[in-house]
ZATI-400412 format. One record per residue (C-alpha): x, y, z; residue in three letters. Coordinates in pm, whole numbers, padded with zeros to 5 digits, always signed. Example, Ala and Ser with C-alpha at 12.3 -4.5 7.8 and 13.67 -1.06 7.14 Angstrom:
+01230-00450+00780ALA+01367-00106+00714SER
This chain:
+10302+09487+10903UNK+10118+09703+11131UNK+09811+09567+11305UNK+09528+09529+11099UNK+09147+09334+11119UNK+08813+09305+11105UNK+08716+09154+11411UNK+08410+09038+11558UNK+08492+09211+11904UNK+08321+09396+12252UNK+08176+09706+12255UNK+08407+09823+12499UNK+08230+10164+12644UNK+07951+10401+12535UNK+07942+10774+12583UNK+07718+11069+12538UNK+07815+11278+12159UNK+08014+11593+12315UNK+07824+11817+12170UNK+07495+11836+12419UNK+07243+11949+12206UNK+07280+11630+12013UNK+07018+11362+12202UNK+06983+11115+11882UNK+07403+11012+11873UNK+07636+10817+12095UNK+08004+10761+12070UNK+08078+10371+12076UNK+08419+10255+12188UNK+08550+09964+11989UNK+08945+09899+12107UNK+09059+10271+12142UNK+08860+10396+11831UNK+08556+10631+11866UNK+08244+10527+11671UNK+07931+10734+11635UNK+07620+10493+11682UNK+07249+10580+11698UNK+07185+10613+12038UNK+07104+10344+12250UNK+07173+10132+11942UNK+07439+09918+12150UNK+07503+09846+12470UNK+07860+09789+12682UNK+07987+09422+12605UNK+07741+09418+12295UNK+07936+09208+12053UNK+08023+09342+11682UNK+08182+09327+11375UNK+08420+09629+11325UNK+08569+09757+10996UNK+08877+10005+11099UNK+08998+10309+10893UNK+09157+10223+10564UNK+08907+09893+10539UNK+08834+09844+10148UNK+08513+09700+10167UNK+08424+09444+09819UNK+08226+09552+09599UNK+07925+09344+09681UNK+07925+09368+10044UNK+07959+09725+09993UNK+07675+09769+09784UNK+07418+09556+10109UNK+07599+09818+10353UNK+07520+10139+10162UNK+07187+10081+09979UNK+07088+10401+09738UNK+06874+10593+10002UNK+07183+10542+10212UNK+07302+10924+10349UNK+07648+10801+10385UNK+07862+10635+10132UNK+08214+10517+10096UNK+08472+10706+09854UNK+08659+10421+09645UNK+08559+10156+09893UNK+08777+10300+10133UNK+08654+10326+10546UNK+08796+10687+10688UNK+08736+10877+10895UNK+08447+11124+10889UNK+08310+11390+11124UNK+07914+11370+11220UNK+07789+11671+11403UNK+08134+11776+11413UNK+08300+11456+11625UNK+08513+11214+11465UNK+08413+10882+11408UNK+08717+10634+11339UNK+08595+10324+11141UNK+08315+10151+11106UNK+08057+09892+11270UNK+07900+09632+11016UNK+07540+09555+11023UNK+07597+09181+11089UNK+07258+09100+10891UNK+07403+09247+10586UNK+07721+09038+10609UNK+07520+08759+10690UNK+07337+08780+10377UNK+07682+08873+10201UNK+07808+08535+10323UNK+07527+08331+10199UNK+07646+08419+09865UNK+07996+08351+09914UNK+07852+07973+09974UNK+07874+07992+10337UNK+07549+07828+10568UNK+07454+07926+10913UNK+07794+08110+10964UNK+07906+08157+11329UNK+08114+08465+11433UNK+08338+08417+11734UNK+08461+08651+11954UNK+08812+08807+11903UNK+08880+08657+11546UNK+08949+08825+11247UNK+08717+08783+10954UNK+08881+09030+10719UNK+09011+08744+10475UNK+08698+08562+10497UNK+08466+08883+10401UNK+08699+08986+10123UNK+08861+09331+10318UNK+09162+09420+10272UNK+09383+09758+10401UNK+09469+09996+10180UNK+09768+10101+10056UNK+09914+10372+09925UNK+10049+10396+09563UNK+10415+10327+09540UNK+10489+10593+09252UNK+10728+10505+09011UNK+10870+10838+09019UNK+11015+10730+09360UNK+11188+10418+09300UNK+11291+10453+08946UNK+11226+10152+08839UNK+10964+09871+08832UNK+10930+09567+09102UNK+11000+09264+08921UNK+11088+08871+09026UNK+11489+08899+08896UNK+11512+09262+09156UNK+11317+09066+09471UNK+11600+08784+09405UNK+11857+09044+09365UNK+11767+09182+09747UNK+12006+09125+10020UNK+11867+08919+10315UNK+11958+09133+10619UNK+11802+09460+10422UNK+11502+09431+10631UNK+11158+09668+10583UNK+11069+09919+10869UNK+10742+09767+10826UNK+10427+09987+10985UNK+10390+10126+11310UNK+10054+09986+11524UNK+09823+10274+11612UNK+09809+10287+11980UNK+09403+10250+11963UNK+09447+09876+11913UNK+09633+09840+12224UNK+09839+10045+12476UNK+10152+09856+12558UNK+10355+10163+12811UNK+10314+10152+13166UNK+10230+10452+13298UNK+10590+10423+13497UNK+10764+10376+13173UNK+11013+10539+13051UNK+10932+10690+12668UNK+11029+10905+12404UNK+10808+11077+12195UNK+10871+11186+11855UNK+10751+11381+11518UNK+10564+11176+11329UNK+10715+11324+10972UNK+10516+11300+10661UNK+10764+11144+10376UNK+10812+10831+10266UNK+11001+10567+10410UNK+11367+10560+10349UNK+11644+10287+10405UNK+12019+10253+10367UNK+12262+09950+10460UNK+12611+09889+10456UNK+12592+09493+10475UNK+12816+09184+10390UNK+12790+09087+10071UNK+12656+08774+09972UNK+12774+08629+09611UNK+12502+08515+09388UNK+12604+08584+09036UNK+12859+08352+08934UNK+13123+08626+08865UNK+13045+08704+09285UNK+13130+08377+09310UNK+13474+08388+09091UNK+13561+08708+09303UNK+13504+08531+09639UNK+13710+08263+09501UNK+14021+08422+09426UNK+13936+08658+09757UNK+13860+08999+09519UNK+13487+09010+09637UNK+13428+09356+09851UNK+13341+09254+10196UNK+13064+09482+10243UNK+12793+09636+10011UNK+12586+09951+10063UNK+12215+09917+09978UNK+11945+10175+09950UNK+11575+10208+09910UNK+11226+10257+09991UNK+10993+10089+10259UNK+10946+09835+10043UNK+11166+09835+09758UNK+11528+09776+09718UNK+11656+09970+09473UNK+11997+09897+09473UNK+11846+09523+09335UNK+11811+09745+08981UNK+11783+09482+08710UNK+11862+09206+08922UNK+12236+09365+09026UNK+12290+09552+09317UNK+12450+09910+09230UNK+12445+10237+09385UNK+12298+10512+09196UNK+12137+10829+09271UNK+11856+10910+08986UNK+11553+10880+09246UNK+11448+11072+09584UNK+11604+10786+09768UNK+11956+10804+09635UNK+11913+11166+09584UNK+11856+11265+09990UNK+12118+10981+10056UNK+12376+11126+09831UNK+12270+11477+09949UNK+12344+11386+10359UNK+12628+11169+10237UNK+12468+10813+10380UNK+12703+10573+10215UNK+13047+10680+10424UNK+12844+10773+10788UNK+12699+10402+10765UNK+12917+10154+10921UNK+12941+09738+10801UNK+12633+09575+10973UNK+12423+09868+11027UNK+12122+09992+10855UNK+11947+10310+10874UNK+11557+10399+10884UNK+11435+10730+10810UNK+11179+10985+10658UNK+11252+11150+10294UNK+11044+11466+10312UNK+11086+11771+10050UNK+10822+11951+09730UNK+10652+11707+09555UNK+10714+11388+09808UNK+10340+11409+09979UNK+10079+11688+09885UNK+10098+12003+10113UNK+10386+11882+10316UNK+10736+11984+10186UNK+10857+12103+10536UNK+11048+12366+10345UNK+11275+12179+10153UNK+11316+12206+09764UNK+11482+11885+09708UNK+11451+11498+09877UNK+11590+11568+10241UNK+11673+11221+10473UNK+11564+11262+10831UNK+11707+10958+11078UNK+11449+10799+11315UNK+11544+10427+11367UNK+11892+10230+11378UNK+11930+09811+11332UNK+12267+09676+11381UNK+12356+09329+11300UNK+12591+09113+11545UNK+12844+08811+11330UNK+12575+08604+11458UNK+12369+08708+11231UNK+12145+08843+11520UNK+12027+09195+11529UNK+11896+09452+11742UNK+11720+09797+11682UNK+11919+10080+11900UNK+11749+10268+12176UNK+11585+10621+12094UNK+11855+10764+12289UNK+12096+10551+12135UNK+11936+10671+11793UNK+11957+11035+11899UNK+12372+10974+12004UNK+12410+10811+11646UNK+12243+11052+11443UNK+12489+11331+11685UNK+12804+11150+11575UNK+12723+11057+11229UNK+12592+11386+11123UNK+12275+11336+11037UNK+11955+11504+11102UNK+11679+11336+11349UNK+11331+11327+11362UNK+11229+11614+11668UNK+11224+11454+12013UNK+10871+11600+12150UNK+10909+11456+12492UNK+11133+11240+12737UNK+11005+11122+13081UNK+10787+10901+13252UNK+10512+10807+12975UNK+10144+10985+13024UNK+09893+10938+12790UNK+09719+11245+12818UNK+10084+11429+12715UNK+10070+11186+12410UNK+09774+11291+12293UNK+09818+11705+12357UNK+10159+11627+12113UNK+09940+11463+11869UNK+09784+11786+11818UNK+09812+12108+11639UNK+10037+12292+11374UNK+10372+12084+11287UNK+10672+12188+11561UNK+10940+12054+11220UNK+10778+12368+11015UNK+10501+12557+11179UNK+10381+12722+10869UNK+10230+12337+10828UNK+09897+12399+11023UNK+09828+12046+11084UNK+10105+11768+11186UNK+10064+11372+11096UNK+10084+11306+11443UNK+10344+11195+11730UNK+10539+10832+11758UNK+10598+10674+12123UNK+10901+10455+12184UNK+10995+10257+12503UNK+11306+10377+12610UNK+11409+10090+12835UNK+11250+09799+12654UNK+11249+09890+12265UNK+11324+09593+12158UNK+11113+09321+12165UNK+11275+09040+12324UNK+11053+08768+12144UNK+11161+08897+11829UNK+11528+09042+11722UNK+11344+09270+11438UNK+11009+09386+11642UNK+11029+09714+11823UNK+10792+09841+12155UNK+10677+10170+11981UNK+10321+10347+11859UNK+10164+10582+11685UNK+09881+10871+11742UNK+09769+11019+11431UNK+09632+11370+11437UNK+09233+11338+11401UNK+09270+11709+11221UNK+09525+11476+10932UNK+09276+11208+10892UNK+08975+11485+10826UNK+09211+11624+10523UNK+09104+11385+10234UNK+09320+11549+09976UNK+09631+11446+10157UNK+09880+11186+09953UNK+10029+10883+10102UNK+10251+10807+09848UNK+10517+10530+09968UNK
């Protein structure tokens, strides 16, 4: 999952609002998000209790936050961004005598923050997420498909915003690339593991197929249909697979990440394509081992070259400068221009991608496009 919390952290720097001719505003800086405080509210090293974008904030505490004379109130319980005076303020500090009071009637006496921990489980917030539309899998989630999925079919999983943390060395070799706005698409060819008992016959009398190719979304396998595995092609996923002809470019022990992008995916963002259209962007291969490794972005780009499929846009290559990452974060989308505003960019280590305390994490970030947050009508549909 990517990094998410409420913690009880250090303001870590304080700076006039941009615009000048607004005295009564500061801009708070808690991790790499911008907050808009009352001015002189907080000081540097001031310790507080910070709600990120996409907090859902209960009911209750929600309620001691916002009272009715309140001028600003949450939509659905959900933090996001908002603009005030025209700046944009990313997430949200907690007035820690309201959650105080909140917490004496959860039960709890003479509660004690500490620095650096997370207290989102404790206070009842949770992230949100987006709807995963039936429309897009087919089919529902139930306990006989998450049996039915293959081991080694491993989520993408989220993508850390770079605010929490910069990890790249300003020597660093990095690519930077589109950040698409799809859904998240996977495909497999893997070794097939029995677990009905006719798999198990097959095996027996050495008929089993060696291999197996499996599909689906971020989360959702949907080659598990009904508990069987089975390739079909009556949702987005199998329809851009089929489309880009997945299942013979994908080799045993490799899997393939990827956007699916087209009308009717996400609101406003079709990228000019009428039907489900797969665009590459990450590669995992699998040793005998049972080990695996994600392939370098260069790698990625050589793959997607011999293969024959489409890639994400490489923005930049070079020595990594944050100041280019954020002018790429920026502006109308370079995949299909007549989008005004892109998602935003992704940065990935070229020399040290993967992480070498973990065979499935990855050394990459994200920058989302401050114009993309401010759209509220915009669909995140996994």
């Amino acid at each position: 999952m990517s990094e998410f919390k409420a913690a009880y952290t250090k303001v870590v720097a304080i700076n006039p609002h941009p615009n000048p001719e607004v005295h009564s505003l500061a801009v708070a800086t808690i991790y790499g998000f911008q907050v808009i405080i009352r001015k002189d509210s907080l000081n540097v090293g001031d310790l507080v209790l910070f709600a990120p974008v996409d907090s859902i904030i209960p009911t209750v505490l929600e309620i001691m936050l916002f009272p009715p004379d309140s001028k600003i109130k949450l939509n659905n319980s959900r933090v996001r961004q908002i603009r005030i005076q025209k700046f944009p303020s990313q997430g949200m500090i907690l007035n820690i005598k309201d959650v105080e009071a909140y917490l004496t009637c959860l039960g709890y006496k003479n509660f004690m923050f500490e620095e650096e921990k997370d207290y989102a489980a404790v206070l009842g917030i949770t992230k949100y997420e987006p709807p995963a539309a039936a429309v897009f899998t087919g089919t529902k989630i139930t306990s006989a498909r998450r049996l039915a999925e293959h081991p080694q079919f491993h989520s993408y999983n989220g993508i850390d915003n770079i605010k929490w943390g910069d990890p790249f060395a300003w020597d660093e070799e990095v690519v930077i690339q589109l950040k698409l706005h799809g859904t998240n698409a996977r495909m497999g060819n893997l070794k097939r593991i029995p677990k009905s008992f006719l798999d198990k016959v097959r095996k027996f009398f050495g008929i089993l197929p060696e291999y197996e190719v499996r599909y689906g979304s971020n989360n959702v396998d949907i080659t598990a249909k009904n508990g069987k595995a089975g390739f079909y092609a009556t949702d987005i996923y199998g329809e851009a697979f089929k489309a880009c002809d997945a299942a013979k470019k994908v080799k045993p022990n490799e899997v393939i990440y990827g956007e699916i992008i087209g009308e009717g995916i996400q609101k406003g963002y079709h990228y000019g394509h009428k039907t489900p259209h797969f665009v590459l962007f990450d590669v995992k291969v699998f040793n005998e081992d049972g080990s695996c490794q994600w392939l370098t972005p260069v790698q990625v780009q050589m793959f997607a070259e011999e293969r024959g499929f489409e890639m994400v846009p490489v923005l930049f290559m070079g020595t990594y400068d944050r100041n280019i990452a954020n002018t790429l974060s920026v502006g109308a989308d370079p995949y299909y221009p007549a989008h005004k505003v892109r998602e935003g960019i992704v940065i990935k280590s070229e020399d040290n991608y993967n992480d070498p305390m973990s065979s499935s994490a990855k050394k990459v970030r994200k920058i989302i496009n401050p114009a993309y947050l401010d759209d509220f009508t915009n669909s995140d549909s996994h």
